[in-house]
Backbone bond lengths (Angstrom), bond angles and torsions (degrees), N, CA, C in turn:
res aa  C-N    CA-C-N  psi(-1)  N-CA   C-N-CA  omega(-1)  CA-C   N-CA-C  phi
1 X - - - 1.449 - - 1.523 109.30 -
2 X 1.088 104.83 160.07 2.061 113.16 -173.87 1.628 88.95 -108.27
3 X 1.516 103.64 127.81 1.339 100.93 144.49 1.289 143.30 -65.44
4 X 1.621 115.25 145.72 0.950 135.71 -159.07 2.090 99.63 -49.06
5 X 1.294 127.33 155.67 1.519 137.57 175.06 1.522 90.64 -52.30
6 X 1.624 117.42 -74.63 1.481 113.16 -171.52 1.179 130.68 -53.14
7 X 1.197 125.36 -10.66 1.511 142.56 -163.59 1.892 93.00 -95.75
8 X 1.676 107.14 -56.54 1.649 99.43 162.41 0.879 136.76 -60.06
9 X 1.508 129.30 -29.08 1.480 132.46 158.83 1.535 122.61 -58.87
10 X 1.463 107.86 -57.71 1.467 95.79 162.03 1.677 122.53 -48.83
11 X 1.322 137.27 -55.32 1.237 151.66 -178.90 1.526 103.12 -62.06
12 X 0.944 129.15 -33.46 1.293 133.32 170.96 1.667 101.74 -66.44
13 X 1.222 130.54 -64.74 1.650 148.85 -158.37 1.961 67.04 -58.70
14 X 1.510 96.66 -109.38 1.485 112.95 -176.20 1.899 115.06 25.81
15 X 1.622 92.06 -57.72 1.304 94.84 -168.47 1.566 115.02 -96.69
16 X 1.478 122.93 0.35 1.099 135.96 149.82 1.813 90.73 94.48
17 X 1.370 135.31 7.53 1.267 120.68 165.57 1.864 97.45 95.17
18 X 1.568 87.85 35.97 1.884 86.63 167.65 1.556 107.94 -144.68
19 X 1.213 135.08 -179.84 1.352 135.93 173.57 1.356 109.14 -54.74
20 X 1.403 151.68 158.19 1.553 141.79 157.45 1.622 95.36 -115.48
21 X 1.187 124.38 24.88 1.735 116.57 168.77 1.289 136.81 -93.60
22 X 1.483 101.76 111.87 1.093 115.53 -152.50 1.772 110.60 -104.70
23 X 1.395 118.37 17.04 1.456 132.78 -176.92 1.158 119.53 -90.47
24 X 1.748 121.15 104.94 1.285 116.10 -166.05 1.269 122.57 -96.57
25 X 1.375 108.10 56.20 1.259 138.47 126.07 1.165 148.12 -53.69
26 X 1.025 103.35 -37.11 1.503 134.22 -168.34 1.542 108.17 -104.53
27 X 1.289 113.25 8.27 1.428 103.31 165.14 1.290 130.65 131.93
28 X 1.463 88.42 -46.29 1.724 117.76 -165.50 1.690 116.40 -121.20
29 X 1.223 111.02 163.31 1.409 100.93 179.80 1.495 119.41 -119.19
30 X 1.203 126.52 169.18 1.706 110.76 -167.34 1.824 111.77 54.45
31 X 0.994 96.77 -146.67 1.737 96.29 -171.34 1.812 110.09 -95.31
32 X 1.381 121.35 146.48 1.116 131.02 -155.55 1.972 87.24 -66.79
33 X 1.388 113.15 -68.28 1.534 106.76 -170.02 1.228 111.53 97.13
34 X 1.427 122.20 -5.75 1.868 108.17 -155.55 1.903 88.86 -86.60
35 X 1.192 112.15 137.47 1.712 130.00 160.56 1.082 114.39 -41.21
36 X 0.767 121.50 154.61 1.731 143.00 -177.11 1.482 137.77 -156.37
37 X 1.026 121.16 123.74 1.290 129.19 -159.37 1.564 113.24 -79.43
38 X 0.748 168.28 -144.73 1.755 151.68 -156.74 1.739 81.48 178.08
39 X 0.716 138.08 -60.21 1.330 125.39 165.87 1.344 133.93 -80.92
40 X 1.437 120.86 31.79 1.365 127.33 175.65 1.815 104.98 -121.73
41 X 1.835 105.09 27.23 1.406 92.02 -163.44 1.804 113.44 -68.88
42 X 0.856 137.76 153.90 1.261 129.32 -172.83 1.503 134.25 60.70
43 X 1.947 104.90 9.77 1.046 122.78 160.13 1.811 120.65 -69.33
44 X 1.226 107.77 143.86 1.562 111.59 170.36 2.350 102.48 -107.76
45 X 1.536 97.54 55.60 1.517 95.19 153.82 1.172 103.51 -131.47
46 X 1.348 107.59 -159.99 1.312 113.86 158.88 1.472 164.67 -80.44
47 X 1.404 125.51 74.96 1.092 141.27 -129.46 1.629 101.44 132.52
48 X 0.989 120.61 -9.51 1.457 122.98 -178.80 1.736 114.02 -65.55
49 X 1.419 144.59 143.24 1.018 141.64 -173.00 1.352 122.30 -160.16
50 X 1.236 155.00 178.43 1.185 162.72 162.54 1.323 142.83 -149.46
51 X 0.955 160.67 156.17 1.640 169.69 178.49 1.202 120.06 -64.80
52 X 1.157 134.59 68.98 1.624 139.32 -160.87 1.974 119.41 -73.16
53 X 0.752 160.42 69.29 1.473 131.43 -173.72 1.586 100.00 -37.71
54 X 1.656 97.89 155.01 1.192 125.86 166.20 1.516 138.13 -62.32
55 X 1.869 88.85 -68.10 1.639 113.55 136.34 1.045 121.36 -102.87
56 X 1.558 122.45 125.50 1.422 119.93 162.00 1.586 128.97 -24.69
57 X 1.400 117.84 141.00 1.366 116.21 172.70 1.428 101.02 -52.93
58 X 1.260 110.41 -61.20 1.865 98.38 -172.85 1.238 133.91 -57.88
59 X 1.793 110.63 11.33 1.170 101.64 179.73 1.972 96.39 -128.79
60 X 1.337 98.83 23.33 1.699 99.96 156.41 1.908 78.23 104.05
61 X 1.412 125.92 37.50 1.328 93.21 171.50 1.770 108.64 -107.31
62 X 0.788 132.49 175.01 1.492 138.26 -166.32 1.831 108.39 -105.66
63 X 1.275 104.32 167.99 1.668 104.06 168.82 1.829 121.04 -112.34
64 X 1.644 100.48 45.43 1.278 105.27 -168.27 1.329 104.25 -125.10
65 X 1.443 139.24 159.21 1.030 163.19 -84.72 1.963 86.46 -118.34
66 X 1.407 124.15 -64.41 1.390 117.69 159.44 1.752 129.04 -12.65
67 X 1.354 91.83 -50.94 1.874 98.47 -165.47 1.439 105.71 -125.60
68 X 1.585 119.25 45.71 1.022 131.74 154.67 1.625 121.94 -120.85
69 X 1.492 129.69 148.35 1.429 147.90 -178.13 0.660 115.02 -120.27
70 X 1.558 133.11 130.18 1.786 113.67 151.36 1.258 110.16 -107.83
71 X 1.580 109.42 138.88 1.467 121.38 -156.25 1.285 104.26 -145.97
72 X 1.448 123.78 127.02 1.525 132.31 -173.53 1.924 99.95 -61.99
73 X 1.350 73.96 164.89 1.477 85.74 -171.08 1.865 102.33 -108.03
């Protein structure tokens, strides 16, 4: 499921318009930080980003403001 518009705006605000990924996996350590453009959502450049759940829906996670990220793409 896609979260709700308001649920991205808040989660969007929250994170002040930067990555919130903090999985060091991905490269980096502590929180990713990279900027983001508010209109590049679902873009693949730079500044590009998206709406992640936390926990998966299939594993009982919800589409509310708790168990959402925004995390560059």
């Amino acid at each position: 499921m896609d979260f709700p518009d308001s649920v991205v705006l808040q989660v969007w605000n929250r994170a002040g318009g930067h990555c919130e990924c903090t999985r060091t996996t991905h490269g980096h350590l502590g929180r990713c930080n990279q900027s983001l453009v508010w209109s590049y959502r679902g873009r693949e450049v730079a500044g590009g980003w998206e709406a992640h759940h936390i926990v998966s829906v299939e594993v009982s996670g919800k589409d509310v403001l708790s168990n959402c990220d925004i995390l560059c793409i």
